[in-house]
C-alpha positions as CSV (number, residue, x, y, z in Angstrom):
1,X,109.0,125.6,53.7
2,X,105.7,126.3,55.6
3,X,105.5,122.3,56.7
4,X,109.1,122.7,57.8
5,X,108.1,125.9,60.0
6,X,104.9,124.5,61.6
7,X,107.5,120.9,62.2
8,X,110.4,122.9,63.8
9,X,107.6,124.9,65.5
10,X,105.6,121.7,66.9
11,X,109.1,120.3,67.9
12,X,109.8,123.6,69.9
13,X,106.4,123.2,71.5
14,X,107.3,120.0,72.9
15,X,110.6,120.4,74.1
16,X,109.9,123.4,76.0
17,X,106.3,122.0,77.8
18,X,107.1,121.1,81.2
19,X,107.2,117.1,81.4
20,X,104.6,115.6,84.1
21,X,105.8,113.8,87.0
22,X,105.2,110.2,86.9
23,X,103.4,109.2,90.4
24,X,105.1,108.0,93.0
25,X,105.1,105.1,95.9
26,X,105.3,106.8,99.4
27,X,106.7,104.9,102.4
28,X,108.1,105.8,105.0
29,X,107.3,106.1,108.9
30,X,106.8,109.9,110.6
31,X,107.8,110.8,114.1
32,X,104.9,113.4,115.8
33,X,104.4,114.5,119.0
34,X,100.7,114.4,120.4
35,X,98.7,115.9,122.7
36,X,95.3,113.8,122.8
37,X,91.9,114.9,125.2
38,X,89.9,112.0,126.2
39,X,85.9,111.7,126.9
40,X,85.4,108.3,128.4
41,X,82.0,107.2,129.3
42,X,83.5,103.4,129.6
43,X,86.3,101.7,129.2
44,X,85.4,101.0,126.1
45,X,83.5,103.7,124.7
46,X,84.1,107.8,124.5
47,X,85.3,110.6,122.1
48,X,89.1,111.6,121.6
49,X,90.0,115.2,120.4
50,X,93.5,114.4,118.1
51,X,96.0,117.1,118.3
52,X,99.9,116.2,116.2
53,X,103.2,118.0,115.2
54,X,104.9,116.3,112.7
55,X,108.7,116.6,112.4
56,X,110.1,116.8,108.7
57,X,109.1,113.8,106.1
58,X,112.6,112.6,104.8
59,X,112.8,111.5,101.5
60,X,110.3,110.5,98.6
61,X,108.0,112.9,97.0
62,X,106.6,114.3,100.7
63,X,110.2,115.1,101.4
64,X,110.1,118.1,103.6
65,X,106.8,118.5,104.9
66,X,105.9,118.9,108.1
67,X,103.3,120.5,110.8
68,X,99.9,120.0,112.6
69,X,97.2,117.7,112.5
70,X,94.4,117.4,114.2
71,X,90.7,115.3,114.2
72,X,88.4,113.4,116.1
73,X,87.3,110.3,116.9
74,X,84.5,108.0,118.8
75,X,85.4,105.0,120.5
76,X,82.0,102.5,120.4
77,X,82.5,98.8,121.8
78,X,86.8,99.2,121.4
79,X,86.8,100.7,118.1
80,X,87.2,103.8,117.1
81,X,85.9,106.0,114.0
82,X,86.8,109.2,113.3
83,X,88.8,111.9,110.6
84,X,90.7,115.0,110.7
85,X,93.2,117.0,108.5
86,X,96.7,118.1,108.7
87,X,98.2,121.0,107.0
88,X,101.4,120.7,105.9
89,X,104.4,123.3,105.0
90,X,107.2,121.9,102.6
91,X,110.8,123.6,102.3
92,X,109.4,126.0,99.6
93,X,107.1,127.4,101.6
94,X,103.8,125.3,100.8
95,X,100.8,124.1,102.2
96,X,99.7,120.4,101.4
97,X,96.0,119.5,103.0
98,X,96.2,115.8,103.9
99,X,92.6,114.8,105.0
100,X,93.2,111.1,106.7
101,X,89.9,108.6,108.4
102,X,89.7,105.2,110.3
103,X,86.6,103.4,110.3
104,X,86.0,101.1,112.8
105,X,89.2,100.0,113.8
106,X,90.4,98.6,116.8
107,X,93.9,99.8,116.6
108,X,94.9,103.6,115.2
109,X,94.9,102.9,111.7
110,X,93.2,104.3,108.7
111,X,93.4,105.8,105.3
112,X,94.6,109.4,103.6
113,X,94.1,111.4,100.6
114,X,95.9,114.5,99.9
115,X,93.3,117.5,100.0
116,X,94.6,120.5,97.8
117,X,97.1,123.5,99.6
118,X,99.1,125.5,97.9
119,X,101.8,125.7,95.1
120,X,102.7,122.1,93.8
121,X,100.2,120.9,96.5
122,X,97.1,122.7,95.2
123,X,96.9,120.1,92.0
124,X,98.9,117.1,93.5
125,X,96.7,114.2,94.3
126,X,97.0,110.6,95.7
127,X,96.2,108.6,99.2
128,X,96.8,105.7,100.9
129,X,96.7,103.8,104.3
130,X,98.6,104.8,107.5
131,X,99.0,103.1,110.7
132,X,100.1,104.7,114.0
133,X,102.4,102.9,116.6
134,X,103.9,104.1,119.8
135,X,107.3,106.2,120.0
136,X,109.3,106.8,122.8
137,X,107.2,108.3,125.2
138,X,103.3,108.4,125.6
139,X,103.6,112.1,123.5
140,X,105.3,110.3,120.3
141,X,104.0,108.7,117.9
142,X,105.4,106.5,115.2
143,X,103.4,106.8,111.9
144,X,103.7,104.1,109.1
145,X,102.5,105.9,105.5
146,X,101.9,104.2,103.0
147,X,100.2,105.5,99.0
148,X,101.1,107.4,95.7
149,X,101.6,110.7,95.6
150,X,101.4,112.6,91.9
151,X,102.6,116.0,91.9
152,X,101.3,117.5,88.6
């Protein structure tokens, strides 16, 4: 009787833990609008402060979110090196920290890794590669995301 307790009981245990999210693939392109200060010394060479508002993420795992981001970044010989972070609010309220780099790039292209925040975000990991392009106007940009996201 005992063995059947401690079974029904381990059974109960399982069944009521909270299954894990599997990780998953992120794709999909953001819209932002920019406001960018520029520090030439040549044509070639100079520092950039990186302001951005991004407009709602549709769909996949970073459905939602949305907000500022902002960095820096030195231009030496045509390519440019720099990081930032943007912080995030989802639908429920959260904050996800997105730290993003490029290193040496000739066009505005890099990598990311989510950085901690709040609620789901503060334990959610996962990065990948991003690649800006130009939107309508000089102010919008068009940003290609790529990665894994796991929200634990």
């Amino acid at each position: 009787m005992t063995r059947h307790r401690f079974l029904l009981a381990s059974v109960v245990a399982v069944l009521a833990t909270p299954s894990l999210a599997e990780p998953a693939m992120v794709d999909f392109t953001a819209k932002s609008a920019n406001s960018t200060a520029a520090f030439m010394t040549s044509d070639a060479d100079g520092i950039f402060e990186l302001r951005s508002t991004w407009e709602p993420i549709e769909g996949g795992p970073m459905a939602g979110l949305q907000g500022p981001c902002f960095g820096t970044a030195r231009m030496t010989g045509g390519k440019m090196t720099g990081d930032g972070y943007c912080a995030y609010k989802d639908s429920e309220g959260n904050t996800a920290i997105v730290h993003w780099w490029m290193d040496n790039t000739a066009s505005p292209a890099g990598a990311w890794a989510l950085a901690g925040g709040t609620g789901k975000w503060a334990t959610a990991t996962g990065g990948g590669l991003w690649s800006d392009s130009p939107g309508e106007s000089e102010a919008v940009s068009l940003t290609h995301i790529t990665g894994m996201v796991d929200v634990k």
